[in-house]
C-alpha positions as CSV (number, residue, x, y, z in Angstrom):
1,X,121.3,-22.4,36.0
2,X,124.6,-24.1,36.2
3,X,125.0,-24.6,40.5
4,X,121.5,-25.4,40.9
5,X,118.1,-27.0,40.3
6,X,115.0,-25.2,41.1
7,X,111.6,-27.7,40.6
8,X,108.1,-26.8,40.9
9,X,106.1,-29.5,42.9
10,X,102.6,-28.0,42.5
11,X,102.5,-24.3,44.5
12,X,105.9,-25.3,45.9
13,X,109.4,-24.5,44.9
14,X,112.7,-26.6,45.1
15,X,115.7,-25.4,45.0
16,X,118.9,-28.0,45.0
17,X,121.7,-27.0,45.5
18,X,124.0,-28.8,42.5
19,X,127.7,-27.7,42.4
20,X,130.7,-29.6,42.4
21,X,132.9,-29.6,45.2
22,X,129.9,-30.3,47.7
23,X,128.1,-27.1,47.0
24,X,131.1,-24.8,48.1
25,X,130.2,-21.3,47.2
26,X,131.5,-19.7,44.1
27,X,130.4,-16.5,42.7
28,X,128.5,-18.7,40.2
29,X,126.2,-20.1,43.1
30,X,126.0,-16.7,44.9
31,X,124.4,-15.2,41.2
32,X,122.7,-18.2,40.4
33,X,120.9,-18.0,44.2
34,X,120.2,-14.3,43.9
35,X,118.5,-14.6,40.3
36,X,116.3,-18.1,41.8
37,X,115.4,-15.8,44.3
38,X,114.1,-13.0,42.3
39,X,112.4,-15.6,40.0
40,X,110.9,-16.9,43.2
41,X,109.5,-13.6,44.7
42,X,108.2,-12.5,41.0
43,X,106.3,-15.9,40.4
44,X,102.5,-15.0,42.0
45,X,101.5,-18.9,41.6
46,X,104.6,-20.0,44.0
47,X,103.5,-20.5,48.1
48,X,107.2,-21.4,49.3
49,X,110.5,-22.6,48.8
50,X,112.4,-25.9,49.9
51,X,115.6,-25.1,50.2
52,X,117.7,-28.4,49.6
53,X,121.0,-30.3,48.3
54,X,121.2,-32.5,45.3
55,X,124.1,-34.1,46.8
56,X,123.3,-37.0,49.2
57,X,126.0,-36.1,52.0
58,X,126.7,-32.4,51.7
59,X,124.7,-29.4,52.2
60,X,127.2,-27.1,51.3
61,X,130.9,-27.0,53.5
62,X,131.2,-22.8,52.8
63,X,132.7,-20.2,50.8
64,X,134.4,-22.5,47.5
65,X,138.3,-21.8,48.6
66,X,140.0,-23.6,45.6
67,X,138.6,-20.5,43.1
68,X,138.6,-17.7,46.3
69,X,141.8,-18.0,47.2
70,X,143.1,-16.5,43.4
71,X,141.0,-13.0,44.2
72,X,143.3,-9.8,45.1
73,X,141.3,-7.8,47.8
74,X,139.1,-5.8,45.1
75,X,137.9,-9.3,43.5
76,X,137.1,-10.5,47.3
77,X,135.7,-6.8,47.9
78,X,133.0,-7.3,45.2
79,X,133.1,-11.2,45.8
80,X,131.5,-10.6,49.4
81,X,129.5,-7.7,48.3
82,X,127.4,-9.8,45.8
83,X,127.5,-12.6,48.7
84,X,125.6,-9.6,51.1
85,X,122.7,-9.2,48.7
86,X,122.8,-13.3,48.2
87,X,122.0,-13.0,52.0
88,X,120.2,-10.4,52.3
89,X,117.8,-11.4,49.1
90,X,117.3,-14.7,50.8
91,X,116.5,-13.4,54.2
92,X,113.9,-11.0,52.6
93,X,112.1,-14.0,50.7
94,X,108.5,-12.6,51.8
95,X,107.0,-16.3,51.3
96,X,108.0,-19.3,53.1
97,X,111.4,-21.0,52.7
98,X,112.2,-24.3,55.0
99,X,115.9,-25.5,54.4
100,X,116.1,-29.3,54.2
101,X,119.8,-29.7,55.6
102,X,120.8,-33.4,54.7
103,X,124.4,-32.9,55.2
104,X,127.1,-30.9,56.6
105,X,126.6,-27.5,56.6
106,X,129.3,-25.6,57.9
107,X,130.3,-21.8,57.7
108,X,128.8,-20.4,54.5
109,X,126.3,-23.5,54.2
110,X,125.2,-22.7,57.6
111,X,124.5,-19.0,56.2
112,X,122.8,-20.2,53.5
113,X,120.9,-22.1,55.8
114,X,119.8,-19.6,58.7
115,X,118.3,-17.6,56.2
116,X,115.0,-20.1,56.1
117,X,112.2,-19.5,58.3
118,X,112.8,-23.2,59.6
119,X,115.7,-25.7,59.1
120,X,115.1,-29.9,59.1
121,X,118.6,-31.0,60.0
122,X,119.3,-34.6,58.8
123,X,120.2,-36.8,61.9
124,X,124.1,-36.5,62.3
125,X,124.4,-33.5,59.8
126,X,126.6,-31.3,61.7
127,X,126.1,-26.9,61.2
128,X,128.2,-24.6,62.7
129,X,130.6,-21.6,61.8
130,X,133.8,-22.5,61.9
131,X,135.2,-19.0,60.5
132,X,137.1,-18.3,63.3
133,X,139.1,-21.4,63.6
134,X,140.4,-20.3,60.1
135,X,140.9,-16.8,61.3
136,X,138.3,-15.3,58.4
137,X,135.9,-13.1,61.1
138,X,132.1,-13.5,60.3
139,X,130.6,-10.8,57.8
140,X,128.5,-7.9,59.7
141,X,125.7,-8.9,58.3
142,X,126.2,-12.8,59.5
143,X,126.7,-11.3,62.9
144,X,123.3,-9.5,62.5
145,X,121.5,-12.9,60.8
146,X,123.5,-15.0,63.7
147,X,121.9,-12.9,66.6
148,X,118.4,-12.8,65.4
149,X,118.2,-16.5,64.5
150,X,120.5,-18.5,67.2
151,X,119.7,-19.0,71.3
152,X,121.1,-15.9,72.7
153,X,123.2,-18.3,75.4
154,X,124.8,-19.7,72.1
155,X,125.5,-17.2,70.5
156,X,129.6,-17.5,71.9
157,X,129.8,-20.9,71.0
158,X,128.8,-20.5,67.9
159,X,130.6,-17.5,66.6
160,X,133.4,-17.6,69.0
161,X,134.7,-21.0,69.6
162,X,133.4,-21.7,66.4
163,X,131.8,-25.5,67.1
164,X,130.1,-27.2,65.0
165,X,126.9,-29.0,66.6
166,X,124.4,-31.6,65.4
167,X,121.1,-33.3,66.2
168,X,119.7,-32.2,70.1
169,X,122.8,-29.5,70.3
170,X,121.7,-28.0,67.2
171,X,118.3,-27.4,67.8
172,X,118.9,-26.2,71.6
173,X,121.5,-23.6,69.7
174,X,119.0,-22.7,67.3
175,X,120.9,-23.7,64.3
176,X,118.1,-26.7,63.7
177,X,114.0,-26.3,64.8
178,X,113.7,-30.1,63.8
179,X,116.0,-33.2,63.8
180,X,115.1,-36.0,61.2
181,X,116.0,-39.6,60.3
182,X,117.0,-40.3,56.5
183,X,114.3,-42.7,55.5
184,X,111.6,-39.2,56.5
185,X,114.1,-36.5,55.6
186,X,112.5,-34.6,52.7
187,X,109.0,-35.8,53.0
188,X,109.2,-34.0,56.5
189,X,110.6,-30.7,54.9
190,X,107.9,-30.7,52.4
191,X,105.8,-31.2,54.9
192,X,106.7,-28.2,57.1
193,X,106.6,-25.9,54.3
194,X,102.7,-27.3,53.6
195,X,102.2,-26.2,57.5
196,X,103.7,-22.8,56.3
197,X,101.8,-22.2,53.2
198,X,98.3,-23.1,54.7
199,X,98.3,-20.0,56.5
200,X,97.0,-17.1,54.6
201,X,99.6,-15.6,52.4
202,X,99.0,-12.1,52.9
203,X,99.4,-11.8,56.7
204,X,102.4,-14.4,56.8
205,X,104.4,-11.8,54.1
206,X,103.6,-8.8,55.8
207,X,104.6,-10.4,59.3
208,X,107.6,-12.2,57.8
209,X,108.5,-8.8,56.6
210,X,108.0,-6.6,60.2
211,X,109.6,-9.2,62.1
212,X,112.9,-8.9,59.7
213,X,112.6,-5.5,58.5
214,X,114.8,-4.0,61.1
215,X,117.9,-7.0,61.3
216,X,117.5,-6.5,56.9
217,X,118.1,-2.7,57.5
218,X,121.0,-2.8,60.2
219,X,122.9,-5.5,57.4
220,X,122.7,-2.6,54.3
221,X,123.1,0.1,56.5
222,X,126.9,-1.1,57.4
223,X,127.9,-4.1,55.2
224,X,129.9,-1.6,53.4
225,X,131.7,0.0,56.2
226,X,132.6,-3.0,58.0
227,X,133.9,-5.0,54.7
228,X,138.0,-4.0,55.5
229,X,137.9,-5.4,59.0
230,X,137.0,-9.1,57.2
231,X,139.2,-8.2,54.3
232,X,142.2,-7.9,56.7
233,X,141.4,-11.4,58.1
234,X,141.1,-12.9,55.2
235,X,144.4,-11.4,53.2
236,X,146.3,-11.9,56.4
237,X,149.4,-13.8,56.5
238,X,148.1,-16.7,58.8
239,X,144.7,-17.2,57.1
240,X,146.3,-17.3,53.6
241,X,148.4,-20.2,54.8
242,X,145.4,-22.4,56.4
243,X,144.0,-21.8,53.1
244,X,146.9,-22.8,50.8
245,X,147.1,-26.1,53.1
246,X,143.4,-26.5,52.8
247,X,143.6,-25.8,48.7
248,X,146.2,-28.2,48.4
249,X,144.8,-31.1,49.8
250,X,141.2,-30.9,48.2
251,X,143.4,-30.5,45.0
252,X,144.7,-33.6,45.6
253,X,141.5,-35.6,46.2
């Protein structure tokens, strides 16, 4: 796959996230994840997934703007419907996955990430969703992962305000279950998926699957519906121009 690496370490899985421009999402990356995922859930010899960045700095900084920003609204329409089942095939992973976050992982890179069963955030990594700051609203089905993942008394300061937070904050906002420093970074995200895995496969699947069966079914049952509402935030007048600005300067670097 040409955004990312997916390793076997014995009954484990790896998959790195390996895209230029810092793992910004493309509809490359959003196939590629979907098809690792299925590969994942069909291979009986697999216990769980790391999910984890290739890049030293960057988890992934959100939805890739420099290729985005050329879709008219029936491109973005089926852009961010194959972006739903990304999500929604992640969040349904009936094994394990622990997302090592070693960088910044902001907006869609925090998606990506709340989708794990447990996230090791990388001292000084900040995660957040900054959507609203660009005036793009969150997704329904973000909303839906958002609530069932973060502290409820977050919640507003997350999706709201928009902040972005990191180490302590993080883990109080329940954006991060585990704070790490770089020299035990990946050796401790291996090492909570081995906690994971020990348990007997059978009755972690079927409880992974009841306790997100009913957020899973809210997300198909009104993705669709509620895809016009982002799409006017998106093609407005305002956003387009914070995203020109933004295109033009990571053009330039």
């Amino acid at each position: 796959m040409d955004t990312l690496r997916y390793e076997r370490q014995g009954p484990l899985g790896v998959v790195r996230l390996d895209k230029a421009r810092g793992n910004a999402i493309d509809a490359a990356l959003v196939e590629d994840l979907i098809k690792v995922t299925a590969e994942a859930s069909a291979d009986d010899g697999l216990a769980g997934v790391l999910l984890a960045s290739a890049h030293p700095k960057l988890f992934s900084p959100g939805l890739d703007l420099v290729s985005l920003i050329e879709y008219d609204r029936a491109g973005m329409r089926h852009f961010m419907g194959r972006f739903a089942e990304m999500l929604w095939s992640l969040y349904g992973f009936r094994r394990p996955m622990v997302a090592a976050v070693n960088g910044a992982a902001v907006a869609g890179g925090c998606i990506l990430a709340l989708t794990a069963d447990y996230r090791v955030l990388k001292r000084g990594a900040p995660i957040g969703l900054n959507e609203v700051k660009v005036g793009v609203p969150l997704p329904w089905s973000v909303v839906l992962l958002l609530r069932a993942t973060a502290a409820p008394a977050a919640v507003s300061r997350v999706a709201l305000l928009g902040r972005n937070f990191a180490d302590d904050e993080a883990v109080a906002a329940g954006l991060a279950d585990e704070v790490v420093a770089d020299d035990a970074f990946e050796q401790t995200g291996l090492a909570r998926l081995t906690e994971f895995v020990e348990k007997d496969a059978h009755a972690l699947s079927v409880t992974k699957s009841y306790l997100r069966a009913s957020v899973l079914g809210e997300m198909r049952a009104r993705e669709a519906a509620e895809m016009d509402a982002w799409l006017d935030g998106w093609f407005s007048d305002t956003t387009r121009a914070r995203m020109k600005e933004t295109v033009a300067a990571l053009t330039k670097k």
